[in-house]
C-alpha positions in Angstrom: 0.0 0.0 0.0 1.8 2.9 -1.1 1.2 6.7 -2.6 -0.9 9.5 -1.6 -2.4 7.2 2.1 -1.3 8.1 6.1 -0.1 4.5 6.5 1.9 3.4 4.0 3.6 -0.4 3.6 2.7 -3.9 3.6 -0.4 -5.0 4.8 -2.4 -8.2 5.1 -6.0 -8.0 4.3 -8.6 -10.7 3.8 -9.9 -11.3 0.1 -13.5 -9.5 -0.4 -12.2 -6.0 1.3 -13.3 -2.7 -0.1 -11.2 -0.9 -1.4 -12.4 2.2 1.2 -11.3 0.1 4.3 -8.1 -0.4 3.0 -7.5 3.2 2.4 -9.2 4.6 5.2 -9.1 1.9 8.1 -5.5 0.9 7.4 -3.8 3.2 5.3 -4.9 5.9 7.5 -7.1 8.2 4.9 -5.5 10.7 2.3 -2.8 12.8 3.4 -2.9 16.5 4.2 -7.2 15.7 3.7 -7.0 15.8 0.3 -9.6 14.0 -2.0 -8.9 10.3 -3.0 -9.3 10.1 -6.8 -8.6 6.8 -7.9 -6.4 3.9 -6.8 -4.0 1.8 -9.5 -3.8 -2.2 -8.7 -1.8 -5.0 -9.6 1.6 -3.8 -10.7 2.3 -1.8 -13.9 -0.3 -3.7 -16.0 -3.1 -3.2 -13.7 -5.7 -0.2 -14.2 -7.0 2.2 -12.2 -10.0 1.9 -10.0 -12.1 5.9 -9.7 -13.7 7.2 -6.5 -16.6 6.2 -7.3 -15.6 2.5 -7.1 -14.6 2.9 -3.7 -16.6 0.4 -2.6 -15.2 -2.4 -4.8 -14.5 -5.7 -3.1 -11.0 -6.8 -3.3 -10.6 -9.9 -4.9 -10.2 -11.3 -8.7 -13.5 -11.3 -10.3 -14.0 -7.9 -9.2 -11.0 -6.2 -10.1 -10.9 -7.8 -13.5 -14.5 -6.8 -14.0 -13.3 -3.0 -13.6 -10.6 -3.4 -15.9 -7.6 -4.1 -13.4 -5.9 -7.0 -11.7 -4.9 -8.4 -8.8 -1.7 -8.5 -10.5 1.3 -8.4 -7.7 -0.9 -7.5 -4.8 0.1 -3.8 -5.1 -2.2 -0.7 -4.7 -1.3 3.2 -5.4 -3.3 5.7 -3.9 -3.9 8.8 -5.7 -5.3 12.2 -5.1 -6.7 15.3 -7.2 -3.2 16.3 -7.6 -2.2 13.2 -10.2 -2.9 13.6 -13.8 -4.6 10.4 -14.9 -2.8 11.2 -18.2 0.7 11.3 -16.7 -0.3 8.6 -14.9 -1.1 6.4 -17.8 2.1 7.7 -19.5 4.3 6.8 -16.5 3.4 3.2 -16.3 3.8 2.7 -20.7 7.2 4.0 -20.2 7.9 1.5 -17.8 6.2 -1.0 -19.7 8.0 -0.4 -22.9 11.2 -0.8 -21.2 10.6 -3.9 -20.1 8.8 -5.2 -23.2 11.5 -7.8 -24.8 10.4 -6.9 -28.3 10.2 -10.2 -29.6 6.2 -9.5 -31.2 5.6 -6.6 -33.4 2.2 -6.1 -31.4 3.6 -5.4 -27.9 7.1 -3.7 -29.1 5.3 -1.5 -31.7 1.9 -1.0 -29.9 3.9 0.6 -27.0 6.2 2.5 -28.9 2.8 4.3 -30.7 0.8 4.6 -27.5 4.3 6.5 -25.5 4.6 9.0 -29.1 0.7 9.6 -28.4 0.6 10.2 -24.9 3.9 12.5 -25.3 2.0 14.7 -27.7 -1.1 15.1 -25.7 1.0 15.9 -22.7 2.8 19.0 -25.0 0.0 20.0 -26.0 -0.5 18.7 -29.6 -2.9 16.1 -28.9 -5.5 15.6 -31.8 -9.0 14.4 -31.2 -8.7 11.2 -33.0 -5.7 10.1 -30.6 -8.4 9.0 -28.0 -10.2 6.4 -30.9 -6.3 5.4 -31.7 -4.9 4.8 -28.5 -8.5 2.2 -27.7 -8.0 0.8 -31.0 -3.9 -0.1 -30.3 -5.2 -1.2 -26.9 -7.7 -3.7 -28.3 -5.0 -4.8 -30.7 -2.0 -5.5 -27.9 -4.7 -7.7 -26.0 -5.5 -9.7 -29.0 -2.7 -10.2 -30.7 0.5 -10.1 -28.2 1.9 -13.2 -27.6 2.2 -13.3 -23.6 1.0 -11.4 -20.6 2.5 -7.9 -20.6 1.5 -7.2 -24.1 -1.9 -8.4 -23.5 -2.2 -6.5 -20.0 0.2 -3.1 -21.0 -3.1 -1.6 -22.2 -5.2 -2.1 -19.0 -4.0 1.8 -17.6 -4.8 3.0 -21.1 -8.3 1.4 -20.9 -9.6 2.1 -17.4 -8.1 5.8 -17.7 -10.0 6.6 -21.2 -13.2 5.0 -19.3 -12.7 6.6 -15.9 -11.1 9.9 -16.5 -11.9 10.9 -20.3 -12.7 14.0 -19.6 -9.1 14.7 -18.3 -7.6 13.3 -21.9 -10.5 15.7 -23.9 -9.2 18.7 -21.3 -5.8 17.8 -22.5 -6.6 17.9 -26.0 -8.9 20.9 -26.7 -8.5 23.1 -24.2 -4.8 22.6 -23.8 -5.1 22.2 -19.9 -3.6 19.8 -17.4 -6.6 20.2 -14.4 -3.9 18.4 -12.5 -1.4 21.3 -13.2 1.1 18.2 -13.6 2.3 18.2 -17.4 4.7 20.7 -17.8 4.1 21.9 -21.5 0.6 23.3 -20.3 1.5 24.9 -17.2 3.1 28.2 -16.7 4.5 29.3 -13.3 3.1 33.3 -12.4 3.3 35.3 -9.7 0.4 37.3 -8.3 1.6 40.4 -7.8 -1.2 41.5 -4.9 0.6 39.2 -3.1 4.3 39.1 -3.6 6.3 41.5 -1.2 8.8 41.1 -3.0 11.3 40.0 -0.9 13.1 38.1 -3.9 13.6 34.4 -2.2 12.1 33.3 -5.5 14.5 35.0 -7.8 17.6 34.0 -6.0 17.0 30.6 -6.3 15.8 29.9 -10.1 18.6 28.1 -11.9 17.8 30.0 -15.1 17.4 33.7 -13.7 13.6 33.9 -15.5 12.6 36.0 -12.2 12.9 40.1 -12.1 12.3 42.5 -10.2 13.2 44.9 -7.4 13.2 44.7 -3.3 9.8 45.2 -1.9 8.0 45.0 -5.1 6.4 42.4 -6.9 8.6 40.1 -9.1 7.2 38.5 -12.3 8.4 35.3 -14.0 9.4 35.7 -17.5 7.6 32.8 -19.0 9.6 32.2 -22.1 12.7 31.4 -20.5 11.3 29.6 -17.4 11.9 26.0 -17.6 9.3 25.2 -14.6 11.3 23.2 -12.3 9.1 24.5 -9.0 12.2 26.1 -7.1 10.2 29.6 -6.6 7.4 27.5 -5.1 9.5 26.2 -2.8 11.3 28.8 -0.9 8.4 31.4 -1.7 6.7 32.2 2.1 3.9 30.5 3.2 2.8 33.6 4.5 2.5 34.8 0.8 2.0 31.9 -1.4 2.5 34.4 -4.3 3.9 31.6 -7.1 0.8 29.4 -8.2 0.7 27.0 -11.5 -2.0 28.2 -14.1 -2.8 25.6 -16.7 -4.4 26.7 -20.3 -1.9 29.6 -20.9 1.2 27.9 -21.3 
């Protein structure tokens, strides 16, 4: 039981328990009380299960039905702060490493669904991607020739059921809800409550913050490579450095 829980670790739990009791009884709830959004099972060829499948028993049948697995026993939390697209694009990446590339099915269906997923996270993401990336799924869990070709697609799947709307967002309106995909989020500071007292500007690495002591600083976008250092050291009394997505 890892990710975004209280109680993280290994945990024994009979068959047939919800997936809310093992979050919230034993894992201790969502830090910082954030919302639980959706939990990914199995290993990195299981799917994700949304919030509103809380309540699914824990056990084969069940998991299957929603378009996971059981898979290694493994369960990652996640909250309103993980894009569901990144998400899916983190787990093909692994999978495609590990893919041995022997059928043209798994090696090549990968290969397309990572260059997909890479140009909806920049930005560039057309609307027929979504139809393409459930067709390649469809055709990896036909035609691959053993289990991790057959299964890679189960985070595409259960993501494009469970969170389309985050893909469409993505796509047309050039917008990461999650504020996670760097291409389409820009880093700005609100001037009404900057004081300017320049912690932000001493730390960027790429010297894309100006300004003068005691005023407000701005972040000069086009240089800016958004690595989250002004975020970091800027006051918590201020909290003048937020993430806008659909500008970038």
């Amino acid at each position: 039981l890892v990710g975004k829980v209280n109680n993280t670790g290994l945990v024994e739990v009979p068959m047939g328990i919800s997936i809310r009791d093992i979050i919230f009884k034993i894992g201790g709830g969502i830090k910082d009380g954030r919302k639980f959004k959706a939990a990914q099972t199995g290993g990195p060829s299981g799917g994700v299960i949304p919030d509103n499948l809380i309540d699914l028993p824990v056990d084969f049948d069940e998991l299957d039905k929603a378009g996971s697995m059981m898979g290694s026993g493994g369960m990652i939390v996640m909250d309103e702060s993980d894009c569901m697209v990144n998400v899916a694009h983190y787990f093909l990446k692994f999978l495609a490493d590990e893919s041995c590339g022997k059928c043209v099915p798994c090696r090549e269906g990968l290969r397309q669904m990572l260059y997909i997923f890479e140009r909806i996270m920049d930005g560039k993401g057309k609307e027929e991607d979504l139809k393409l990336l459930g067709d390649l799924s469809i055709m990896m869990k036909e035609a691959s020739m053993c289990a991790l070709g057959a299964t890679a697609p189960n985070i595409v799947l259960t993501t494009l059921k469970y969170f389309k709307e985050e893909y469409e967002a993505h796509i047309y309106y050039n917008m990461c809800p999650a504020k996670v995909c760097k291409s389409l989020v820009a880093y700005v500071i609100e001037e009404e409550k900057c004081a300017g007292c320049g912690s932000c500007a001493k730390v960027c690495p790429v010297n894309a913050i100006e300004g003068e002591n005691k005023k407000p600083y701005k972040i000069n976008t086009d240089i800016c490579i958004k690595c989250g250092s002004c975020i970091e050291v800027c006051p918590s009394k201020y909290s003048a450095i937020v993430k806008r997505t659909g500008i970038a």
